[in-house]
C-alpha positions in Angstrom: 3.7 95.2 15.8 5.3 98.0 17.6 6.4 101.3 16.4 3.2 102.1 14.5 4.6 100.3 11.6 1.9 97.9 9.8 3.4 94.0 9.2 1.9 92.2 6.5 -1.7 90.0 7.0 -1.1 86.3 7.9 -4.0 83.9 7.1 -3.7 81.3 9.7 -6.4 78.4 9.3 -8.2 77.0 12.5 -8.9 73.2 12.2 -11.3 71.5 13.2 -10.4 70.1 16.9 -9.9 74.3 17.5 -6.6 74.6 17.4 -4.3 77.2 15.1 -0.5 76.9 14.2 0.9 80.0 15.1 4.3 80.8 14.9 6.1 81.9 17.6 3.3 79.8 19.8 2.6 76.5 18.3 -0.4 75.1 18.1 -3.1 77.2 19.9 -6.3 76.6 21.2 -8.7 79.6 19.8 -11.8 77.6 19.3 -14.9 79.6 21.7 -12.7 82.7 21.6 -14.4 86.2 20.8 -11.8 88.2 17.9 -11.1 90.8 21.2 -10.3 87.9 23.2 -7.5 86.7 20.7 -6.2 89.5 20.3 -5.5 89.8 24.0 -4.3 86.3 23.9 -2.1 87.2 21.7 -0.9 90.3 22.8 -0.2 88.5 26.4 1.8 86.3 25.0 4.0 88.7 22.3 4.4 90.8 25.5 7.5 88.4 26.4 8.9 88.4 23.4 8.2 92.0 22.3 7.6 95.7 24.0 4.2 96.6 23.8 2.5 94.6 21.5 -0.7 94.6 19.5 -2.9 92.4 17.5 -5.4 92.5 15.4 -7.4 89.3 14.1 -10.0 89.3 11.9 -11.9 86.0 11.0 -12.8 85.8 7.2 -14.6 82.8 6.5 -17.8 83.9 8.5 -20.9 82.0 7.1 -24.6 81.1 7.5 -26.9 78.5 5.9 -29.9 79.1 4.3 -32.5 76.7 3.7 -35.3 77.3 1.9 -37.9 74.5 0.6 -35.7 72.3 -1.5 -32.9 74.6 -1.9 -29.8 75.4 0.2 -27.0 78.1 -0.1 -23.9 79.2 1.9 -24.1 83.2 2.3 -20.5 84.4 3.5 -21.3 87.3 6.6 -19.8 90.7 6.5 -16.7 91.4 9.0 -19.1 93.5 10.6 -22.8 92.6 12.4 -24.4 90.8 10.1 -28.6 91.5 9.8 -31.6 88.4 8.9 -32.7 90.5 6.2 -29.1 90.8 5.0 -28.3 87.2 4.9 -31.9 86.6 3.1 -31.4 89.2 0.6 -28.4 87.6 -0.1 -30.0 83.8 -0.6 -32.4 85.5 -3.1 -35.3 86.5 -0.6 -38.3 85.1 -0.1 -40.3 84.1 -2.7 -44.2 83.0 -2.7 -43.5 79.3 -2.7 -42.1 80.4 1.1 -43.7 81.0 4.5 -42.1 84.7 5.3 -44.5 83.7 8.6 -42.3 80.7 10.0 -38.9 81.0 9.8 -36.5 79.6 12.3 -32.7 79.7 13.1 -30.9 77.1 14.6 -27.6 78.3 16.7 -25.2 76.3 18.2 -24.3 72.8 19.0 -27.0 71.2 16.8 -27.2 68.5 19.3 -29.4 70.7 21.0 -29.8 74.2 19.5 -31.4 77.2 20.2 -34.0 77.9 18.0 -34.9 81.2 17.5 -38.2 81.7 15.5 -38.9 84.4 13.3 -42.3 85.8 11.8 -41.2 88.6 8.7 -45.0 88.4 7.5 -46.5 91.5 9.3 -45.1 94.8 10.7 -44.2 93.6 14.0 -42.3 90.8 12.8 -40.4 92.7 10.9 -38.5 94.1 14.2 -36.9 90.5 14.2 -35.4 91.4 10.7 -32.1 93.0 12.3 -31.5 90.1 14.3 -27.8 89.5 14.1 -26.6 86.6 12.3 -23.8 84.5 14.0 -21.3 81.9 12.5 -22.9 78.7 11.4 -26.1 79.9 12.0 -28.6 77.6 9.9 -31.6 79.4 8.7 -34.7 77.3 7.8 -37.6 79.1 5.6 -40.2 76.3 5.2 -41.9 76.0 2.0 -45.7 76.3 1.5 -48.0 73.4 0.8 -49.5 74.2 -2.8 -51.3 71.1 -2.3 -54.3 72.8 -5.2 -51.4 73.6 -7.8 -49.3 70.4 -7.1 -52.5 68.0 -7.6 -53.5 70.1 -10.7 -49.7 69.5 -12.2 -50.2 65.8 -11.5 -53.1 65.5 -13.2 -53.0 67.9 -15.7 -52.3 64.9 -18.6 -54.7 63.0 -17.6 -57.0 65.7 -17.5 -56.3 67.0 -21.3 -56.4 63.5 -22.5 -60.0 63.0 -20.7 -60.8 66.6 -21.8 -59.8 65.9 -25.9 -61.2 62.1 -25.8 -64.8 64.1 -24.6 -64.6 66.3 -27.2 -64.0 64.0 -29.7 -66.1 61.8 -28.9 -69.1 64.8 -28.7 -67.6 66.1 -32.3 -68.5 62.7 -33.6 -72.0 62.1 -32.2 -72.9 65.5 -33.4 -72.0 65.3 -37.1 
């Protein structure tokens, strides 16, 4: 744009070999490329068609994945830096079914990610909590082993049916 005047947004769609159809350009290869960096791409190449360009980009489908137990959810990330705590206050939080103590975020190829673990259970942990979430990133809470609970659900029938045959039986021997 030139002249201070403000052009209408353009969605353009990057697919997934990393290339965009722009334009005046063709297809474009953006994939890897920071927003300032397309902008100056873009910029540099306006500047032989136009006097003093400038561009600015602004990616809107920003996302992360949250796993948690059996559960999954797509949070979309602000423009802006998005924080842990953000992205898990979005997904609902962390409920007592969840280990706040062993959380891990796998960035990158997922070939062989970085993992970045995360421990939100005490004070100090919490200084992980602004950790910036990036695009794609897949956050794993892992669920906690109710093993107690789960066994006492199983077996609950079977236990009332023991429970009401005993007490039967005892109401009968006693009258």
């Amino acid at each position: 744009q030139s002249g201070g005047a403000r052009v209408g947004l353009v969605n353009y769609l990057v697919e997934q070999d990393g290339y965009a159809e722009l334009p005046l350009f063709g297809r474009t290869y953006v994939l890897g490329f920071t927003e300032n960096q397309l902008e100056d791409l873009i910029e540099q190449k306006c500047g032989a068609i136009f006097n003093e360009p400038y561009a600015v980009l602004q990616v809107t489908n920003r996302r992360a994945f949250v796993f948690k137990g059996s559960s999954a959810s797509v949070i979309s990330l602000n423009p802006g830096p998005t924080s842990l705590m953000e992205v898990i206050a979005n997904s609902g939080g962390i409920g007592n079914d969840l280990k706040a103590f062993n959380i891990k975020i796998l960035r990158g190829d997922l070939k062989n990610p970085e993992i970045i673990e995360v421990d939100l259970s005490t004070m100090e942990g919490l200084k992980n909590a602004d950790l910036i979430i990036q695009t794609n990133d897949i956050i794993y809470i892992e669920q906690r082993l109710r093993v107690i609970s789960a066994g006492l659900r199983e077996f609950a029938p079977d236990l009332s049916l023991v429970s009401t045959v005993t007490t039967v039986v005892l109401l009968v021997k006693n009258l």
